[in-house]
C-alpha positions as CSV (number, residue, x, y, z in Angstrom):
1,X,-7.9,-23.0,-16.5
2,X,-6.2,-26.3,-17.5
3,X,-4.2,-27.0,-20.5
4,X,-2.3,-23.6,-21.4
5,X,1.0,-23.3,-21.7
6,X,2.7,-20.3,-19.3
7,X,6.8,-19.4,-20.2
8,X,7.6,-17.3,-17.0
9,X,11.0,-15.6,-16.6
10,X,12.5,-15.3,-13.2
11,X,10.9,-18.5,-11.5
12,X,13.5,-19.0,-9.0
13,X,12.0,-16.9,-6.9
14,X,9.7,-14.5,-5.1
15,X,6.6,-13.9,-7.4
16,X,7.3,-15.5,-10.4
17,X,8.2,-18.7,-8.4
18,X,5.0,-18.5,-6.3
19,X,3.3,-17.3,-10.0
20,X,4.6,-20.8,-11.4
21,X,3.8,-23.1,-8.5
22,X,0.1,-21.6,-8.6
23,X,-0.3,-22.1,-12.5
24,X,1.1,-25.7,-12.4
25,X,-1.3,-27.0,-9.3
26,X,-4.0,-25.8,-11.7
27,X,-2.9,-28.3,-13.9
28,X,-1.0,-26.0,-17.0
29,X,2.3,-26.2,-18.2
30,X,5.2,-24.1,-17.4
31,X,8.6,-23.3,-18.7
32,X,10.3,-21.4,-16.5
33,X,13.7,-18.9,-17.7
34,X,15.7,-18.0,-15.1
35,X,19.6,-18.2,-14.1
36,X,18.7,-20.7,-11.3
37,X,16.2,-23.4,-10.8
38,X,13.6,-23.2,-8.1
39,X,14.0,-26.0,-5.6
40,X,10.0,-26.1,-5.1
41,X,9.2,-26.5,-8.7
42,X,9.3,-30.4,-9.0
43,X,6.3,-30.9,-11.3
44,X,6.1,-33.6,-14.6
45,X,4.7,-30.3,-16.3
46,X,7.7,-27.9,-15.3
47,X,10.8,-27.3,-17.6
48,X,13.4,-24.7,-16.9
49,X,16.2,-23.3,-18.8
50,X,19.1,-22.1,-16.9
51,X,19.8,-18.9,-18.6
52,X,21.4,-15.5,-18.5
53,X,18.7,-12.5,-19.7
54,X,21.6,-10.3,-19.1
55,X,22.7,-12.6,-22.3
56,X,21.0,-10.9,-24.8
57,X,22.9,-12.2,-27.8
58,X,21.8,-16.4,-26.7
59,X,18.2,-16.0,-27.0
60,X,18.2,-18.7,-30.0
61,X,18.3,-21.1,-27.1
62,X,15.5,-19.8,-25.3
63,X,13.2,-20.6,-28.9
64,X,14.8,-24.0,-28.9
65,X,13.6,-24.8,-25.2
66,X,9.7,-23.2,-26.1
67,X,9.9,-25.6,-29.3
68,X,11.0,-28.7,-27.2
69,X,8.8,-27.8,-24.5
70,X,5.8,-27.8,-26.8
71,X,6.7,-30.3,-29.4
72,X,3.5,-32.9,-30.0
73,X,1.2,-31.5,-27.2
74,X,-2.0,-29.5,-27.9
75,X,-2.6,-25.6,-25.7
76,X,-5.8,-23.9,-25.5
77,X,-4.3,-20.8,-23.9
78,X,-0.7,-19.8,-24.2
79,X,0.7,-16.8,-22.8
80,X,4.4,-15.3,-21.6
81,X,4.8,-13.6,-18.3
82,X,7.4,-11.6,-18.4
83,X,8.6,-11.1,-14.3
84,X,12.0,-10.9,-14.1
85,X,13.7,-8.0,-13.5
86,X,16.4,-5.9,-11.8
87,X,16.9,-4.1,-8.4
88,X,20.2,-2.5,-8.9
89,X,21.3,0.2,-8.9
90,X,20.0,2.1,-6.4
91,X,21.4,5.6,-5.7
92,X,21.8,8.7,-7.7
93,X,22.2,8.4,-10.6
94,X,25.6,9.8,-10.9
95,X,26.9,6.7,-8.6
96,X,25.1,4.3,-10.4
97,X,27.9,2.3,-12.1
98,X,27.7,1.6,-15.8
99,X,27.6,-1.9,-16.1
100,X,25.4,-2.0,-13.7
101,X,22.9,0.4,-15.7
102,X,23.8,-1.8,-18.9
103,X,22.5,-5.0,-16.7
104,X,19.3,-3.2,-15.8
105,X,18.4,-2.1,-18.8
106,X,19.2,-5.3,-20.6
107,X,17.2,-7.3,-18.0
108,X,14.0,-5.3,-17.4
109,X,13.9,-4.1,-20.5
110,X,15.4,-4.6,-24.0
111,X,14.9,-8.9,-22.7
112,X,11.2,-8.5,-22.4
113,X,11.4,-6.5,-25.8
114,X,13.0,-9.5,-27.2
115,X,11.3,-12.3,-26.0
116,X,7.7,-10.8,-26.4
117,X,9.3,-10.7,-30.3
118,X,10.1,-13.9,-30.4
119,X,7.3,-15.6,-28.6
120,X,4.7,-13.8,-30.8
121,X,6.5,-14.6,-33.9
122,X,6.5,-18.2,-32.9
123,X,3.2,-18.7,-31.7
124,X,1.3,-16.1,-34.4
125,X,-0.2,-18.6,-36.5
126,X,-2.3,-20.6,-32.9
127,X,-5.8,-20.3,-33.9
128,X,-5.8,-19.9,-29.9
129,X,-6.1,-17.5,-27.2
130,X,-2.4,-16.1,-26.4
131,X,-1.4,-13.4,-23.9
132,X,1.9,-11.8,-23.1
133,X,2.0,-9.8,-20.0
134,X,4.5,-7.9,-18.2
135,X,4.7,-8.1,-14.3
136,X,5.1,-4.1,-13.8
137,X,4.8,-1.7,-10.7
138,X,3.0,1.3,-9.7
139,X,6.7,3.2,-9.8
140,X,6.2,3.5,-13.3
141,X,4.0,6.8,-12.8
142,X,5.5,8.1,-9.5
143,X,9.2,8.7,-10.0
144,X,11.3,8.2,-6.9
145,X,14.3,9.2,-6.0
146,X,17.5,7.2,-6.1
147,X,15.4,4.6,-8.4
148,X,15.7,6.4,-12.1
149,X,16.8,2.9,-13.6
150,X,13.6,0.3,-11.8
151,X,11.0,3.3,-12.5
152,X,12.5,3.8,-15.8
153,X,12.4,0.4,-17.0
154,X,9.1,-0.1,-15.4
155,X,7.3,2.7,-17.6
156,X,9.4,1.5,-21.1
157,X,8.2,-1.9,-20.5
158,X,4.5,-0.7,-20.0
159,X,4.6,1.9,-23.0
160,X,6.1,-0.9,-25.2
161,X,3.3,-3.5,-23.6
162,X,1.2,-0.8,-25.0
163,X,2.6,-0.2,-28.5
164,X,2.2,-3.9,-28.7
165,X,-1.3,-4.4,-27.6
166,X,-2.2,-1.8,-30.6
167,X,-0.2,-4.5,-33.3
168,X,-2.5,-7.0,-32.0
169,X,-5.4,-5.2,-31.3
170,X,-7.5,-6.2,-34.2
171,X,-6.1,-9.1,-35.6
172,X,-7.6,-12.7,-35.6
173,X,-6.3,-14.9,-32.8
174,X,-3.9,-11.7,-31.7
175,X,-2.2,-11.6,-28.9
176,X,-4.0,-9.8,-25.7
177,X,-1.3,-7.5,-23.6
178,X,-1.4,-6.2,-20.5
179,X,0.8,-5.0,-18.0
180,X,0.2,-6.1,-14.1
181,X,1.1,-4.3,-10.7
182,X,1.1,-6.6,-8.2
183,X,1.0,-4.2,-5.1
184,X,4.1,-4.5,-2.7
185,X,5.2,-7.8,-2.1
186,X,8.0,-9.4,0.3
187,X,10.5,-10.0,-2.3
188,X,14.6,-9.9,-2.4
189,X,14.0,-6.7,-4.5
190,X,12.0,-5.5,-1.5
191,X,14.4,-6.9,1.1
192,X,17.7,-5.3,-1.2
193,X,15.5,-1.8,-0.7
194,X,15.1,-2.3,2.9
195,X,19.1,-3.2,3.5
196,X,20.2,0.5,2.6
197,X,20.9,2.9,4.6
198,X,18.7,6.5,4.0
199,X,22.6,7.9,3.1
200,X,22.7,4.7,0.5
201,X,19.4,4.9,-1.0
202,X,16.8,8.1,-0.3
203,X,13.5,5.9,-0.5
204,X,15.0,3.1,2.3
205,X,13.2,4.1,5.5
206,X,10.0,4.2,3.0
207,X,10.7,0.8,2.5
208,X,11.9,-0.4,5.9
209,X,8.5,1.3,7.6
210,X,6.2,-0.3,5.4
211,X,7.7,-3.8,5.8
212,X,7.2,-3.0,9.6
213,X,3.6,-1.9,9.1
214,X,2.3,-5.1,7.2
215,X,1.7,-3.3,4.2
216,X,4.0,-6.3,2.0
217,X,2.0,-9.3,1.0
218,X,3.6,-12.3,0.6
219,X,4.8,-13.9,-3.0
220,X,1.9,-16.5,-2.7
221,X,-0.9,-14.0,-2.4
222,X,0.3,-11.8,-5.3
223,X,0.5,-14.9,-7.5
224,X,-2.9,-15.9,-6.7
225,X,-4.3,-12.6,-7.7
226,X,-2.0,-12.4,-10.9
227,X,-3.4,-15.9,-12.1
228,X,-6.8,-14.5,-12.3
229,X,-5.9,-11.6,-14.2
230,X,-4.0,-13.7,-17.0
231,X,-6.6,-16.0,-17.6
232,X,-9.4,-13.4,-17.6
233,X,-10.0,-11.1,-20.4
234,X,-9.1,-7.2,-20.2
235,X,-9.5,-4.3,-22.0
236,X,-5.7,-4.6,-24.5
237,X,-3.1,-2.7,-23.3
238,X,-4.3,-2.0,-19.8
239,X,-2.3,-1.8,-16.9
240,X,-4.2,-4.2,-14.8
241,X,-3.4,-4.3,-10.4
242,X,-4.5,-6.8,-8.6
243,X,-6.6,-4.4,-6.2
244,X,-9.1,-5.0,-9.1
245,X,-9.3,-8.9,-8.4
């Protein structure tokens, strides 16, 4: 696909920096949302906004980038990926410091709630095709231990993708929804797993023995698989994993 225009949050690195690279060499547009700018993102078609999503009261300036981004130039295909999210904390629940749950929450949750507000709002009247998907993980359905805040956020963001996808489901030039697992991959959330002890964190020699085995794939791979599930068509609302690619 050519032409569409992809706002990815958390580009400046592991999958949604691979996710961005892969959808500008195919020749889109992409405005990437994340605290720090990716130093392997130097295309003519890439904008970034340095921002916060911890910052939930400064989204105005997130709209004001979209409409500057797209101001005078034409999509066929626009669609929001929303990737970033939150590691920490890890632990039982009872050590798991308060702002720290605060962050998480706000971060892989009540920010993709937000945006995916704002960016169908904005983009409603596009006689277009328009996604919004939400880079998710099997942990949504298998609760672990020590990881109550990721799983937790994880399955609100896919029962909200859900409520969503029902909004849209029959209207004209609606938005298509879908949640995506992209398998284990090599990330910092992975390596911050793998850096606990088992005292620390009850799932760390899990993580730590599958890195050893091979069983990680790298950001690049995931991306390539998650770029063909956004620009194909799905059944709305499904959780979509790129073992189906």
């Amino acid at each position: 696909m050519k032409n569409g225009f992809f706002l990815i949050t958390g580009t400046s690195k592991g999958i949604g920096e691979a996710l961005a690279q892969k959808i500008l060499q195919e020749g889109n547009t992409v405005l990437g949302i994340s605290r720090n700018r990716s130093n392997t993102l130097e295309y003519p078609s890439y904008h970034h906004l340095s921002f916060d999503l911890n910052d939930t009261s400064g989204f105005n300036r997130i709209i004001e980038k979209i409409n500057e981004t797209v101001s005078g130039q034409s999509f066929d295909f626009i669609c929001l990926v929303n990737n970033a999210s939150a590691i920490e904390p890890l632990g039982p629940i009872e050590k798991c410091p308060p702002a720290e749950i605060e962050f998480h929450v706000k971060v892989g949750l009540i920010a993709p709630m937000l945006l995916t507000s704002m960016f169908i709002k904005r983009f409603k009247d596009e006689k277009i095709r328009k996604k919004a998907a939400f880079i998710s993980s099997r942990v949504a359905f298998t609760p672990l231990a020590d990881s109550s805040m990721y799983c937790s956020s994880k399955a609100g963001a896919i029962m909200f993708a859900q409520c969503v996808a029902l909004e849209q489901k029959d209207r004209e030039y609606g938005f298509e929804v879908n949640s995506i697992g992209p398998g284990m991959v090599n990330t910092s959330m992975q390596q911050a797993a793998r850096l606990k002890t088992s005292d620390e964190y009850a799932m760390a020699d899990y993580f730590k023995q599958a890195f050893k085995d091979g069983k990680l794939q790298e950001p690049g791979e995931a991306a390539e698989k998650i770029y063909t599930i956004l620009i194909n068509k799905y059944e709305q609302g499904k959780y979509v994993n790129v073992s189906e690619v």
